[in-house]
N, C-alpha and C positions, 0 to 999 in steps of 0.2 A: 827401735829405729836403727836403721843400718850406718854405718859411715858415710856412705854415700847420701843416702836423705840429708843428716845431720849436715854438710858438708853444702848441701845444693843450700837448704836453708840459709846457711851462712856468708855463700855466694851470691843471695838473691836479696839478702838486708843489705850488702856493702852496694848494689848494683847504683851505679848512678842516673842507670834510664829507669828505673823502677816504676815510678813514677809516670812515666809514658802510658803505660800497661792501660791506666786508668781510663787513657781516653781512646778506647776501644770498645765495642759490641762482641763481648767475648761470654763462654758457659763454662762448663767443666772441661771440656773437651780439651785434650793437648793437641793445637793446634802445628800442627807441621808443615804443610802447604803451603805454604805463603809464597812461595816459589813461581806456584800457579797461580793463586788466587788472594791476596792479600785481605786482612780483616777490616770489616768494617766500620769506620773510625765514629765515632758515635755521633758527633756534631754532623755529620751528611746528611740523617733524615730531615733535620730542621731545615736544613740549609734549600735542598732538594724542592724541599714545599712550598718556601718562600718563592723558588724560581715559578714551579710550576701555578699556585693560586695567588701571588702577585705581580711576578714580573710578564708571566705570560699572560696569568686568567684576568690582570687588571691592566695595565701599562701595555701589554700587547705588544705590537710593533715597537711603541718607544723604548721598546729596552733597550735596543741593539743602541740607542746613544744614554740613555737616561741608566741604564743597567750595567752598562759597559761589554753589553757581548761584542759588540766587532772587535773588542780589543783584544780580546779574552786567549785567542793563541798564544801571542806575544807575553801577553801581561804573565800570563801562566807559564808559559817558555822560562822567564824569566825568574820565575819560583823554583823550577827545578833545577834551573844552571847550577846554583852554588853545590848542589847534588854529586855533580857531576864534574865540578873543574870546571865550571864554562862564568868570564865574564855575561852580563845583560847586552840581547839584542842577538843574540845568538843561536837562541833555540825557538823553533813556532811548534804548538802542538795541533794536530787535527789529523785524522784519517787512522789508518792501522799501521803496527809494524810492517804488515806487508808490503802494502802502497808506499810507506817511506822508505824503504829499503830499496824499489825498483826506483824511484826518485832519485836516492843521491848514488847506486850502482849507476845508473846509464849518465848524472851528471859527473860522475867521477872519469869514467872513460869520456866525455864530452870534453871535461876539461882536460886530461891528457892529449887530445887533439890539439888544444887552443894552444900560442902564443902563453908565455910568463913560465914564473915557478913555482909550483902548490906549495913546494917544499922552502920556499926562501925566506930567511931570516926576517923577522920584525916583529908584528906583536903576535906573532904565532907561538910562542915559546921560549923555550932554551932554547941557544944553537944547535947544541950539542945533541938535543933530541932530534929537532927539523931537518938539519943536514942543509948541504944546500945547492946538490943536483937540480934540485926541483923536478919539475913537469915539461918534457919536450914533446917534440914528434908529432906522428898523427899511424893511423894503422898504416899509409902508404906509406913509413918511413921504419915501418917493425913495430911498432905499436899493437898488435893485432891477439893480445890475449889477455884475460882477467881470471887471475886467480882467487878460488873459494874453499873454505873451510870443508873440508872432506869430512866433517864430523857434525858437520852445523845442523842445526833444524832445519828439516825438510822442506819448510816453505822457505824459507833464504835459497838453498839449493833451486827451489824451482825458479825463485823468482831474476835468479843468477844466471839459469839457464836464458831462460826467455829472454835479459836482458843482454847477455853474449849473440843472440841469433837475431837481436832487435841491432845492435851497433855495428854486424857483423864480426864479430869476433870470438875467438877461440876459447873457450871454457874448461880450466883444467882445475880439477878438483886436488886438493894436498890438504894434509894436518897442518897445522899452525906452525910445528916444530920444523917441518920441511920447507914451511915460506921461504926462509931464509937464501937458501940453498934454489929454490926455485925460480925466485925472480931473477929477471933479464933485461934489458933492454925492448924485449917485445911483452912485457907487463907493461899494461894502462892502469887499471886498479887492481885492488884486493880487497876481500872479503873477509874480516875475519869478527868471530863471538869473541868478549870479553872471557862470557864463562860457559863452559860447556853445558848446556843444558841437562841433560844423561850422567854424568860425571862428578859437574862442577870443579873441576879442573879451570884453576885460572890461569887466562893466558897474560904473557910479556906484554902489556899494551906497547910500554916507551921502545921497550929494545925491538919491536915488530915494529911499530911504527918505523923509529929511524932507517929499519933498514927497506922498507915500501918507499921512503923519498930518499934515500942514496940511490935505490934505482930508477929514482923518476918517473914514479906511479905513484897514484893517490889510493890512501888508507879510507876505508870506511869501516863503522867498525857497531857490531850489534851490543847495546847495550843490555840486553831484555834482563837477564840474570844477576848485573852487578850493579846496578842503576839503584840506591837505596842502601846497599847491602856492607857494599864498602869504598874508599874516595876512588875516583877513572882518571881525573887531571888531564881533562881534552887539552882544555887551553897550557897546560906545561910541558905537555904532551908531544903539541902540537899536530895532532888528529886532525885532519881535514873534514869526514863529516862522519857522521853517526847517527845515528836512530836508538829508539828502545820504548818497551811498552811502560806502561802506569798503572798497569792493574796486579803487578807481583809486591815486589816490596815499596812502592808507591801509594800502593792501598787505595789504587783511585778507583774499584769496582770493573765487576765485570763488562769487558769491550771497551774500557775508558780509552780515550784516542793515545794514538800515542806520539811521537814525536823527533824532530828532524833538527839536528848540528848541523851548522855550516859554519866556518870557521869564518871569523869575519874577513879577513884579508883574502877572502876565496868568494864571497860574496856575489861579486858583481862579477863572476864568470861560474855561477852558480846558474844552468839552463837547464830547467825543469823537463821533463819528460810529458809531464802533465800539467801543461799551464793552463789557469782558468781566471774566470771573472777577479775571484779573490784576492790572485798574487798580482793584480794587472795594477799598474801605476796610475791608474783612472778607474777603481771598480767599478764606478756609477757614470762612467762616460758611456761603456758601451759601444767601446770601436772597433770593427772590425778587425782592427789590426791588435796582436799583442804587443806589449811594452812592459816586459817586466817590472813589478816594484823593485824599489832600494832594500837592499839588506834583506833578510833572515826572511823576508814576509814574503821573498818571490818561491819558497818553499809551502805556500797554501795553494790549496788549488780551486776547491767550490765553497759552499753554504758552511759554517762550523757547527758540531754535532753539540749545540747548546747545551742537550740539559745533563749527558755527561760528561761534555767538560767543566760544567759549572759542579757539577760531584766531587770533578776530580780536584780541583779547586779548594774546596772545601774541603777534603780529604788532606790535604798539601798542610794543610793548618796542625798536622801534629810536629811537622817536622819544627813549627818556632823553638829557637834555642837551642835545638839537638845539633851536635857537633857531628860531621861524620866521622870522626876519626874516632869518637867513642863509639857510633854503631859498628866498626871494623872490630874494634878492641872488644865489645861483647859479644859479636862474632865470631872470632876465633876464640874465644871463651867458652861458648855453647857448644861449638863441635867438637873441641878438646875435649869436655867436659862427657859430651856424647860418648866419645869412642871410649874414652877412658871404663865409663857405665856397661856398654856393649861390653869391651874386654871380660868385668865381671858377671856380668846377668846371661849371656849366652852362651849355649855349648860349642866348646870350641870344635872351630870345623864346618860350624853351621851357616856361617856366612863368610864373606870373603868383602873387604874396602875393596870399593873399586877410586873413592878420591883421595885425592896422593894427601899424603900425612902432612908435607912443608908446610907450613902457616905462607911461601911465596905464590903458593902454585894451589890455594885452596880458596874455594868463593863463600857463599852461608848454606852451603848445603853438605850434608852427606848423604852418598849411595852407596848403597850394600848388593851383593851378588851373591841372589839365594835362588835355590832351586825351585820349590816350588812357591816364589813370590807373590804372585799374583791373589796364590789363596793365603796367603800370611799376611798382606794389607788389608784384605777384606776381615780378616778374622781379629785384626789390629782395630781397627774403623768399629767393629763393632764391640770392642772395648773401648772405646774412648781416645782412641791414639791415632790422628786424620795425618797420614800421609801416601805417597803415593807410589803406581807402578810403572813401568817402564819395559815394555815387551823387551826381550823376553822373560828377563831374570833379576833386575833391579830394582831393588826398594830406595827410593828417592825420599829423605826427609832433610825440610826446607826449614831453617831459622831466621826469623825475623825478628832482627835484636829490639825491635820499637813494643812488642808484646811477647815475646817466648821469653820464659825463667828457665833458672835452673832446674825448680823443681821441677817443671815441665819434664824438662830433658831427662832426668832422673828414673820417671815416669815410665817414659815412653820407652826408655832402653829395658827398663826392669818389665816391664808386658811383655815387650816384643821376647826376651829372654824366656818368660814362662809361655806364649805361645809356641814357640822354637823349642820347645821341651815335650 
């Protein structure tokens, strides 16, 4: 047995999420993915069948009060908050990252139009993070451009454009690092990832954020990559709104809905894009006219996707007890522990990090930049070692500290080494 085996072993008896592992649908496979696709937690089937042969096949209709589905956005919202840095009341889940990301991008420049301060002191945070410019103007006052992550996922990008040609206004794409530098007085919002999708390169939330509301523009901010993986602290933050999906280190299944921040003191100048029956202060009135709900809720818009949120739900049940600041801490434990593996098991030269080495500026994943990648995950995959590719030259493997070991990681560095050979 190598040093390295020996070594992971020993890493994987001290682990104090160890014990998590168990309450997973897991094989032999070293799972690396989790990035995309999160595993599935074992208690869902059961959970799943009770919705579908009694809440729906028996109770029917009476669930939405006897089952608790109307509530089930909010009530779930409110599971992921502690996730995230967010007080309860804050987060509603339903629809896709997509649809939430065009929701609080056109309510973010809406509320740069509006009267008040996004950015002003109170239970939004620290000072010191919020700032307290706030929110002015309107586009006929210079308001009239939204910046976006030049590196983002391509559906943010699109859905950034659309929503700069829907508000009228001017769409300039920058890196993260250049935000800084780039906001003006004629920034309404910004767009930025937590963590690089491609990369996983983590971004500055606090120091990005303060400097979006010293210029008096609202922050919105994708959570899809760090949401699980390691703490975000909206509410310390003082992040105006966010989004992120549920089905990476969430483990809430594929398509699971995903979900929309709104800071509460932002709330009630919170104007949806897509307002429907759902978020209406009278669902079951049925009036012509819109009237927003109070709070977090005017973020729904139609019918909620029942029986995968009720998945995801039941999914959420592994995080009781887990701290995230230990999932951070055996996060950057595994990737360490990765490169460190890589270093020995690979011919040097044969690949290149492409995510930065800092434990500030690193999310739960490592990418690699190999030449011919594409055929070396396939040839990984069929060894036992699931992670993934990334046009044109990147090998993406994702940790998920609630089920990846050591040995895992041990594993997959020592294959990928003898395939690269």
């Amino acid at each position: 047995m190598s040093e390295l085996m020996t070594r992971a072993g020993a890493l994987d008896a001290a682990d104090e999420l160890a014990g998590v592992r168990k309450q997973f649908v897991l094989d032999e496979v070293v799972y690396l993915d989790g990035n995309s696709l999160g595993a599935l937690p074992a208690n869902v089937p059961g959970h799943v069948e009770d919705v579908v042969r009694r809440q729906w096949g028996e109770l029917r209709i009476r669930s939405w009060d006897e089952s608790g589905w109307w509530t089930a956005p909010e009530r779930i919202g409110d599971r992921i908050a502690p996730l995230v840095g967010a007080a309860p009341g804050q987060i509603v889940v339903g629809d896709s990252t997509s649809v939430n990301v065009f929701k609080a991008l056109v309510a973010a420049v809406r509320m740069a139009d509006s009267a008040g301060a996004a950015g002003s002191a109170g239970s939004a945070g620290s000072a010191g993070a919020v700032g307290s410019a706030g929110v002015a103007g309107s586009a006929g006052s210079g308001r009239d451009e939204i910046l976006v992550d030049a590196t983002t996922f391509p559906t943010d990008g699109y859905i950034a454009e659309s929503a700069a040609r829907m508000t009228g206004r001017t769409l300039r794409p920058v890196t993260p690092t250049e935000v800084p530098g780039a906001l003006s007085d004629r920034t309404a919002a910004v767009l930025l990832n937590h963590v690089d999708y491609r990369t996983g390169r983590l971004h500055d939330l606090p120091s990005l954020t303060a400097a979006v509301h010293a210029a008096g523009a609202v922050a919105v901010w994708d959570l899809c990559h760090s949401a699980g993986a390691l703490p975000v602290g909206l509410d310390e933050h003082g992040v105006d709104l966010a989004v992120g999906c549920t089905y990476k280190y969430l483990n809430g299944g594929p398509g699971s809905p995903a979900y929309l921040y709104v800071r509460r003191d932002l709330q009630d100048r919170f104007d949806s894009p897509l307002p429907g029956w759902n978020s209406h202060a009278e669902p079951f009135g049925m009036r012509p006219a819109f009237e927003p709900a109070a709070g977090a809720l005017r973020g729904r818009v139609g019918t909620p996707d029942i029986l995968s949120m009720l998945a995801l739900e039941a999914a959420l049940e592994v995080w009781d007890g887990v701290r995230i600041e230990a999932v951070r801490a055996k996060s950057l434990a595994l990737t360490d522990f990765f490169l460190e593996c890589v270093a020995a098991y690979v011919p040097e030269g044969r690949v290149e990090l492409v995510t930065p080495v800092a434990h500030s500026e690193r999310g739960s994943q490592v990418a690699l930049r190999c030449d011919d990648a594409g055929d070396v995950m396939k040839r990984l995959i069929e060894r036992g070692v699931v992670g993934d590719f990334r046009h044109p030259d990147v090998l993406r493997f994702g940790f998920t500290p609630l089920y990846v070991g050591f040995a895992d990681v041990e594993r997959a560095a020592r294959v990928l080494g003898e395939v690269l050979r």
